[in-house]
C-alpha positions in Angstrom: -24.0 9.2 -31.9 -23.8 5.2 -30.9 -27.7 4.9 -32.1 -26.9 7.0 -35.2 -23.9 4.7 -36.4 -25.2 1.4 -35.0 -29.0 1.5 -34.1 -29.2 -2.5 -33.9 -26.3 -3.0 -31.6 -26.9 -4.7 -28.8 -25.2 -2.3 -26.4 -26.7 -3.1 -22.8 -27.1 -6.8 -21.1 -29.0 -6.8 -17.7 -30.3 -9.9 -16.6 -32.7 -11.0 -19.5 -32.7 -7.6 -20.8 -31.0 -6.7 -23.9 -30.9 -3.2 -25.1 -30.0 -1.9 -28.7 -28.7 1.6 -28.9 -31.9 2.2 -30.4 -33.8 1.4 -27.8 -31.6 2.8 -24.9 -32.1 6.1 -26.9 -35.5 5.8 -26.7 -36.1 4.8 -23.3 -33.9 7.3 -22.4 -36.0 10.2 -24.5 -39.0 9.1 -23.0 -37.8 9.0 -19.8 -36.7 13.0 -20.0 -40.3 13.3 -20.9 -41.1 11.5 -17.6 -38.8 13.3 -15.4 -39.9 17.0 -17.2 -43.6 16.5 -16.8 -42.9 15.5 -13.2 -41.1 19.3 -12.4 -38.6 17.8 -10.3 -35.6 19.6 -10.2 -33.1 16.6 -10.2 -32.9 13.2 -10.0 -31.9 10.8 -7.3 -31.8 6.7 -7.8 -31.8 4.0 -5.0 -31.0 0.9 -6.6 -28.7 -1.9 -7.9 -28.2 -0.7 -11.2 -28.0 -2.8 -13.9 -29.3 -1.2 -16.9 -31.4 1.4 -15.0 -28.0 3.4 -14.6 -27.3 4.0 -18.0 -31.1 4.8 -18.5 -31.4 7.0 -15.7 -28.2 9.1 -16.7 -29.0 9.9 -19.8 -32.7 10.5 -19.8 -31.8 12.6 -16.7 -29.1 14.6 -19.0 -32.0 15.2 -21.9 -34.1 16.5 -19.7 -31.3 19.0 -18.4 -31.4 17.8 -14.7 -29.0 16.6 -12.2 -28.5 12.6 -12.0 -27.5 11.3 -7.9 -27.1 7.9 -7.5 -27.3 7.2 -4.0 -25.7 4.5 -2.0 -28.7 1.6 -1.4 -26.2 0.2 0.9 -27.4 3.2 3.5 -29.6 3.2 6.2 -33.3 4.5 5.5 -32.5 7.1 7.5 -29.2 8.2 6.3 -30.5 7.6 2.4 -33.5 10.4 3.2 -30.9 12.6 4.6 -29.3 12.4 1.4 -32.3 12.7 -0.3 -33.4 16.0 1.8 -30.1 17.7 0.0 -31.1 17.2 -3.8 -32.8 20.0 -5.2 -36.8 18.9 -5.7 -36.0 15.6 -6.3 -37.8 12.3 -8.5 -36.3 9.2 -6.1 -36.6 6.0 -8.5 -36.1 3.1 -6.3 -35.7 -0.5 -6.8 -38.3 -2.6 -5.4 -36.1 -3.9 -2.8 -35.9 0.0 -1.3 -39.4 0.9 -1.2 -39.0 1.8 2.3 -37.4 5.8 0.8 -41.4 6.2 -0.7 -42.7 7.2 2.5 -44.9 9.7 1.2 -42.7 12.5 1.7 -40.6 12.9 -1.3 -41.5 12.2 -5.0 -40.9 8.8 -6.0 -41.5 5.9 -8.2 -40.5 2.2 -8.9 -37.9 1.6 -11.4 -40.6 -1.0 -12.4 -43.3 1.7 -13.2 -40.6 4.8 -14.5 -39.8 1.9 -17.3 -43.4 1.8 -17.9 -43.9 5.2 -18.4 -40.9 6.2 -20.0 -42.1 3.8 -22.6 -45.3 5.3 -23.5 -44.2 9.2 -22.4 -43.8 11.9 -25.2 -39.9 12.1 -25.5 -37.8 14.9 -24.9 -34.3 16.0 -25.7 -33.2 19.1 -24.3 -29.7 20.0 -24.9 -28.3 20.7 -21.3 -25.6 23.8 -20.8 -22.6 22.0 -20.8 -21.3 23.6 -17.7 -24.5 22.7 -15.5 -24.7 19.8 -13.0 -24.7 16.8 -14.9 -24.1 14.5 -12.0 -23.8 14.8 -7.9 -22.3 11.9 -6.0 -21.8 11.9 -2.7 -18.6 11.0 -1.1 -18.1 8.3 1.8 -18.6 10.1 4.5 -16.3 7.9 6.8 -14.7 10.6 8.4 -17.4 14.0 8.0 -20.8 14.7 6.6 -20.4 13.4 3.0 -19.8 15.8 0.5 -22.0 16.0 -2.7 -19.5 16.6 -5.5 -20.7 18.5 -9.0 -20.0 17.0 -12.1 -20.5 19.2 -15.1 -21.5 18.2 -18.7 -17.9 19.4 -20.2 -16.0 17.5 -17.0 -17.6 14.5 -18.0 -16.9 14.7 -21.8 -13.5 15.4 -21.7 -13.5 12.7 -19.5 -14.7 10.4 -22.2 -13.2 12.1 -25.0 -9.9 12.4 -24.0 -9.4 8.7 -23.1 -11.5 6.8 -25.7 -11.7 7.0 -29.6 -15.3 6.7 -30.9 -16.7 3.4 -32.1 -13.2 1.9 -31.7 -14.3 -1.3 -29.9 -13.6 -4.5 -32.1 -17.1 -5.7 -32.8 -16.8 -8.6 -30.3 -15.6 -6.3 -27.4 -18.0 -7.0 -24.1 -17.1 -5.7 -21.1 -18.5 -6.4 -17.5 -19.3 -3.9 -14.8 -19.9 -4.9 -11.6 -19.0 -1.6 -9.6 -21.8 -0.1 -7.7 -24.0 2.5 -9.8 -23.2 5.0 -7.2 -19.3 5.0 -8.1 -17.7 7.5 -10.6 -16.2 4.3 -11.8 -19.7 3.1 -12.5 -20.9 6.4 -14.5 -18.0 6.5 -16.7 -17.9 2.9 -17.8 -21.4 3.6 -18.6 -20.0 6.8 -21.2 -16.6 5.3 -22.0 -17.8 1.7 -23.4 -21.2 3.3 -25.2 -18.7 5.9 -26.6 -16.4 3.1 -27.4 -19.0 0.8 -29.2 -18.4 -2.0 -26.5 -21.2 -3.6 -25.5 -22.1 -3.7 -21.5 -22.6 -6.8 -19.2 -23.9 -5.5 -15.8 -23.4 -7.7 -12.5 -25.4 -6.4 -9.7 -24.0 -8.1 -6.9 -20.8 -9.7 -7.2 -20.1 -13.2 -6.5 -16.8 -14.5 -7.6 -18.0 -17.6 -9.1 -21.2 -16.0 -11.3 -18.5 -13.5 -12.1 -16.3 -16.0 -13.5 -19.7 -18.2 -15.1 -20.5 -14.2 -16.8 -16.9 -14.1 -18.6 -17.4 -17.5 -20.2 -21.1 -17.3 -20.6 -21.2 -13.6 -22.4 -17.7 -14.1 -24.2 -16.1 -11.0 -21.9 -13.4 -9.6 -23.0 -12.5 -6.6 -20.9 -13.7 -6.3 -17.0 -13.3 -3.8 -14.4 -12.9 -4.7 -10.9 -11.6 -3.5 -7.4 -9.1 -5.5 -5.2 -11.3 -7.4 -2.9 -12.9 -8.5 -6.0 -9.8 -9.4 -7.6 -8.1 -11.6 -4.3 -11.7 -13.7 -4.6 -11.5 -14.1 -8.4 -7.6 -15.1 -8.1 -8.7 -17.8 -5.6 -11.3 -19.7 -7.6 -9.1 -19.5 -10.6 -6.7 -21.1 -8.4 -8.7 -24.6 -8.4 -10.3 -23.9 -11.8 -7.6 -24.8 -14.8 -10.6 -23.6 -17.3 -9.1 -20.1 -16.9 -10.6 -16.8 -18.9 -9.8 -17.8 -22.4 -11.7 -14.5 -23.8 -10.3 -12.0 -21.1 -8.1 -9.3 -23.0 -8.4 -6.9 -20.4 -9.1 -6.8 -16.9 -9.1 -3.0 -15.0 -8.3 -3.1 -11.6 -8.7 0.2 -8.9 -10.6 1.9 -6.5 -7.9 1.3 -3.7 -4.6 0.1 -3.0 -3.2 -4.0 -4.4 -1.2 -5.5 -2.5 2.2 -6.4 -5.5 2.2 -10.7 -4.3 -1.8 -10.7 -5.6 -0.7 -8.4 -8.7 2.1 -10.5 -9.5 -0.2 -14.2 -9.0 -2.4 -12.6 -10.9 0.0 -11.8 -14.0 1.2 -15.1 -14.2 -1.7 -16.7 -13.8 -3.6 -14.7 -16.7 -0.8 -14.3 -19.0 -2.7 -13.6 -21.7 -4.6 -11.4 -20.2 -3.6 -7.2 -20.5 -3.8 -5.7 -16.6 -4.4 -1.6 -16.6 -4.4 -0.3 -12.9 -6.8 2.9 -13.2 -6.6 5.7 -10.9 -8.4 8.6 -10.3 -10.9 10.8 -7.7 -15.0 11.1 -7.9 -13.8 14.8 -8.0 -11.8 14.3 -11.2 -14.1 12.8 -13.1 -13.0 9.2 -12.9 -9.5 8.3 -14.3 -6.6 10.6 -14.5 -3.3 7.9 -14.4 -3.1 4.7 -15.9 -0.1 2.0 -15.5 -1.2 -0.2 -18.8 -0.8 -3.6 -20.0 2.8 -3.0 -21.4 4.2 -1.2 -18.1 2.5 -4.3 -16.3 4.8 -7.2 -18.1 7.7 -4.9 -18.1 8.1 -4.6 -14.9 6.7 -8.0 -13.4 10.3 -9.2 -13.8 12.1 -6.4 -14.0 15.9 -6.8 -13.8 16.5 -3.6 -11.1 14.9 -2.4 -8.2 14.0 0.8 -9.9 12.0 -0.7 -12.5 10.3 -3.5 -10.5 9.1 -1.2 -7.7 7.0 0.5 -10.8 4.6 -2.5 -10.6 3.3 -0.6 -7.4 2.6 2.4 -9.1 -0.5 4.2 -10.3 1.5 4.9 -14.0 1.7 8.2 -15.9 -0.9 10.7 -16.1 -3.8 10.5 -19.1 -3.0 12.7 -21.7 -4.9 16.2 -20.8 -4.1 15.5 -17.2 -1.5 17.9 -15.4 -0.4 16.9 -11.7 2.2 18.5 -9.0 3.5 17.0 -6.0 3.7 19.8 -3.4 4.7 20.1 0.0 2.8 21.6 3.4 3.9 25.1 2.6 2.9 24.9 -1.1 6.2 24.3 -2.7 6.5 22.0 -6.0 8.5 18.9 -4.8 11.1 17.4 -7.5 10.9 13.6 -8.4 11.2 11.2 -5.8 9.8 13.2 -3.2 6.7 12.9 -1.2 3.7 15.2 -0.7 0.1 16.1 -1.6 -0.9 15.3 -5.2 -2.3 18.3 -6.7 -4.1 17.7 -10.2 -5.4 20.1 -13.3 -7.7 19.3 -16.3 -11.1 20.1 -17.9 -12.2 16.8 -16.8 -11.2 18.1 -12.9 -14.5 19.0 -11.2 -13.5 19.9 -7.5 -17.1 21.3 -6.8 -19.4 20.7 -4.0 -22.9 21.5 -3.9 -23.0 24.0 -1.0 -19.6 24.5 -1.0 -18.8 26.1 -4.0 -14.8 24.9 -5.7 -12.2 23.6 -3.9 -9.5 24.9 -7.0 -7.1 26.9 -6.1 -6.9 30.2 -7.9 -4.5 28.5 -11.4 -7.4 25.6 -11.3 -4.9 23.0 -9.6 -7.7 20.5 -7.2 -5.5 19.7 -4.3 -6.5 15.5 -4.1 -5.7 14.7 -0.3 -3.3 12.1 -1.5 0.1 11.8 -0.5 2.3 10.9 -3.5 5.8 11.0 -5.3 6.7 10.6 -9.1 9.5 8.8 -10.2 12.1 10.2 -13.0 10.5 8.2 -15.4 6.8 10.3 -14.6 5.6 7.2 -13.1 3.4 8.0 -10.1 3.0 6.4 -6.7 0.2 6.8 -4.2 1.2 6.7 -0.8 -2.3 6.7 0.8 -4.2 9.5 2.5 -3.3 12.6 4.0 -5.5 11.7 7.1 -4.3 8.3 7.6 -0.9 9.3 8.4 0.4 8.6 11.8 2.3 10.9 14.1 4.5 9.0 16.2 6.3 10.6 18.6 6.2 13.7 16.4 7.2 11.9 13.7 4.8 11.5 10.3 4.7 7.9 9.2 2.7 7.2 6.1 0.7 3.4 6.7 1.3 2.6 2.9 5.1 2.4 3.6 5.0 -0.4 6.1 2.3 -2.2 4.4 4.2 -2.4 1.5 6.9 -4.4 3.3 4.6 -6.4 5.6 2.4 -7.8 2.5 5.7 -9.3 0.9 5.7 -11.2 4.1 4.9 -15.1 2.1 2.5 -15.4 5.5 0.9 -12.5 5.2 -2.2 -12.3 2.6 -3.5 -9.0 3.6 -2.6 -5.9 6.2 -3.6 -2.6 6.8 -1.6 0.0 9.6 -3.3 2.0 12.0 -2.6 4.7 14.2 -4.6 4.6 17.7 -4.0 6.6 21.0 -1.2 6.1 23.1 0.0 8.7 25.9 3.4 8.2 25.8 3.9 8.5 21.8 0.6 10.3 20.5 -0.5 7.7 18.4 1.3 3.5 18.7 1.3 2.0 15.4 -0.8 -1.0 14.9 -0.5 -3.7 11.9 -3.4 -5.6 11.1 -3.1 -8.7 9.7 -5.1 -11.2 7.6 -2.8 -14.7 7.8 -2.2 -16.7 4.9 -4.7 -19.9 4.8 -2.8 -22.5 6.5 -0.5 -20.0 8.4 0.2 -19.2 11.4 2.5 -16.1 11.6 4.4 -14.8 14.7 3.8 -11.2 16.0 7.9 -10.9 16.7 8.7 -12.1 13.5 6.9 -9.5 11.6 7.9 -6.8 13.6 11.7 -8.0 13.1 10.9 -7.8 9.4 9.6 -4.8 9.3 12.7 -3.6 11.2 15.0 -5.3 8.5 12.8 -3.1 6.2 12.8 0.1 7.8 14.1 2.0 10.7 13.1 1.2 14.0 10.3 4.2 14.4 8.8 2.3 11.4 8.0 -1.2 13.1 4.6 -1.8 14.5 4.0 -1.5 18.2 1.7 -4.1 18.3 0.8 -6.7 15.6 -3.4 -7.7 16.1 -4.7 -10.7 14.1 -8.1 -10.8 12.2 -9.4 -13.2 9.6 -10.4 -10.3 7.2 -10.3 -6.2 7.1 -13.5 -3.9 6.8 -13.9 -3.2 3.5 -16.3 -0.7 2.0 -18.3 -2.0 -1.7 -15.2 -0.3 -3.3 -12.5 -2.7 -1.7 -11.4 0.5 -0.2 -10.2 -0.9 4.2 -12.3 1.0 6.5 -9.6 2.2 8.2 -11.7 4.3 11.0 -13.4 1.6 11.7 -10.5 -0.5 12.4 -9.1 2.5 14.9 -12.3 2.5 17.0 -12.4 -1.2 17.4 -8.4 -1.1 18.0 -9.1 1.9 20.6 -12.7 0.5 22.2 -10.2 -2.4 23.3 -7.8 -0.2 24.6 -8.2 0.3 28.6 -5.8 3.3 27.8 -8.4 5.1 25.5 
């Protein structure tokens, strides 16, 4: 469709390569020639991305196999692991991961597949639209990761249901620097080449190249997560050039702490914020607080309307979700439980596992949640990460919330860790504002202002940053075992 109705738009940028639609299509036909000819039964990538994802997805697709983008960041050994579970898998790597072409799997350099797919007779099957069309694996932090199934028709609706063809203003560049192994990553490929909106791709991100790509390519809408945005914030701090062709900048992936939100509004005021939320397993976005909802409630006048700033917003259109309690129950507005969700874009299939949908299609998301009377919704964090204190359930997200409004606190994330007296002692984490140096009482009295008393930290422990994952998502296990390693109690 983009090739048919604009074959000499420059639709791609990766480093010095520019790609019409024209010649994405192509590459991407002779690339299912490739991948047929080879007999492999899927196909798995270990690389950077850049323009190789949008290549590899779709000549993947025309050639009616399974697309995996794997997570480079992984050990050679966990990566062949990975690798062991595709069905008959084609490995492209980047030249940087040659180590995965030990001999033992089919493989070639992204190098040499661009070579090939160049001069190979194309092809352009027509996949069923209910087939694998991608498998990503999930984290892993806490099991074996799970390979989640995305089908042809979850990904379309996806894209259809959120994006009106060729609507992008002829100027419209956006730039992606999420990792290619991200559902974010796969549907800003669809979404902007759906859209008409040509794509900048940043590799590896470095807030100050990030900042040189904006000016340099003329961005106008970006996608980032919330590590990425706190580094951004921080340059444009000290740089009064600001981002004069920014109209929108998408931020997700994992919880913003509202004092960087807010910085960030009134430092970019001309710039539209949309906070995107959604699951690998529902096919990227499914709730969206937009630009509007964003100015509307930076200074809202009550409590009620200001406290929507910290939300996820409403539901796409298409999207159907349920809060629910332990026993199953649907919980009225206001109160907290799991987030269940329903729509054709909803995958909730594992390969090996078969679906995770209950029996009326509703994917139950692990997320504890409320929504508001106005149909706003609110992520409260994960199911797992809730501590039991005492027998009491205490949800992190709640005393973050109050922590991070602390003016010496910059960032924070609560634990639970062992403790024989109370099951689990709760434990705040925090990342001091530069030039701070905060008071471990202090904090605990305001959290106790805040909140009742079962809600204030046992113990405050300093650090000059959290674990993060390539998401901005905090490693939150990985905080426990070094909380509990020190712990002579363990």
């Amino acid at each position: 469709m983009a090739s048919a109705s604009q074959p000499d738009t420059v639709c791609v940028v990766s480093g010095e390569r520019r790609l019409t639609t024209t010649e994405l299509s192509a590459l991407a036909a002779g690339g299912a020639g490739l991948i047929a000819a080879s007999g492999a039964g899927s196909v798995g990538y270990v690389g950077t991305g850049g323009d190789m994802l949008p290549l590899l997805l779709f000549a993947s697709a025309r050639a009616a196999r399974a697309f995996a983008p794997l997570n480079y960041r992984h050990s050679r050994d966990t990566l062949r692991q990975l690798i062991d579970r595709l069905p008959d898998p084609l490995i492209v790597f980047d030249p940087e991961y040659a180590a995965v072409n030990d001999g033992g799997v089919r493989a070639i350099s992204s190098a040499d597949y661009l070579a090939a797919a160049s001069r190979t007779q194309p092809a352009e099957q027509f996949a069923d639209p209910d087939s694998v069309a991608v498998l990503l694996f999930t984290s892993g932090t806490t099991s074996k990761p799970k390979a989640v199934e995305l089908s042809h028709n979850n990904l379309t609706s996806y894209v259809t249901g959120t994006v009106e063809f060729g609507s992008a203003a002829a100027d419209e560049t956006a730039l992606i620097c999420v990792p290619p192994y991200h559902i974010a990553g796969i549907s800003a490929v669809l979404s902007n080449l759906y859209a008409a909106r040509k794509t900048v791709y940043l590799t590896n991100f470095d807030p100050a190249e990030w900042i040189s790509l904006v000016r340099a390519e003329r961005i106008t809408t970006a996608t980032v997560v919330p590590t990425m945005l706190d580094r951004i914030i921080a340059i444009l701090e000290r740089d009064p050039a600001g981002l004069p062709t920014l109209r929108n900048l998408v931020y997700g992936g994992s919880k913003v702490g509202l004092p960087l939100i807010r910085k960030a509004l009134r430092m970019l005021p001309d710039v539209g914020f949309v906070n995107a939320y959604g699951l690998t397993e529902t096919s990227s976005t499914i709730s969206v607080l937009s630009p509007a909802d964003h100015r509307e409630y930076l200074d809202a006048a009550t409590e009620s309307d200001a406290c929507r700033l910290a939300s996820v917003g409403q539901p796409l259109p298409g999207v159907e979700i349920q809060i629910r309690d332990a026993q199953g129950r649907v919980l009225r507005s206001g109160e907290v439980g799991e987030l269940y969700v329903r729509g054709n874009q909803v995958s909730g299939r594992y390969s090996g596992l078969g679906s995770a949908l209950d029996a009326d299609g509703w994917f139950a998301t692990k997320d504890i949640a409320s929504v508001d009377a106005g149909g706003y919704l609110f992520i409260r964090g994960r199911s797992d990460d809730t501590i039991i204190r005492g027998g009491e359930n205490i949800a992190p997200a709640e005393i973050e919330d109050v922590l991070i409004e602390h003016p010496d606190v910059h960032d924070v994330a609560v634990v639970g860790v062992y403790d024989a007296h109370w099951g689990q002692a709760i434990i705040a984490v925090v990342v001091p504002e530069a030039g701070t140096a905060p008071d471990a009482d202090e904090l605990r009295q305001h959290v106790r202002r805040a909140l009742r008393g079962s809600r204030t930290p046992d113990r405050i422990a300093f650090r000059q940053a959290l674990p993060t994952g390539p998401t901005g998502k905090v490693l939150r296990r990985a905080i426990v075992e070094e909380l509990s390693d020190a712990n002579p109690a363990r």
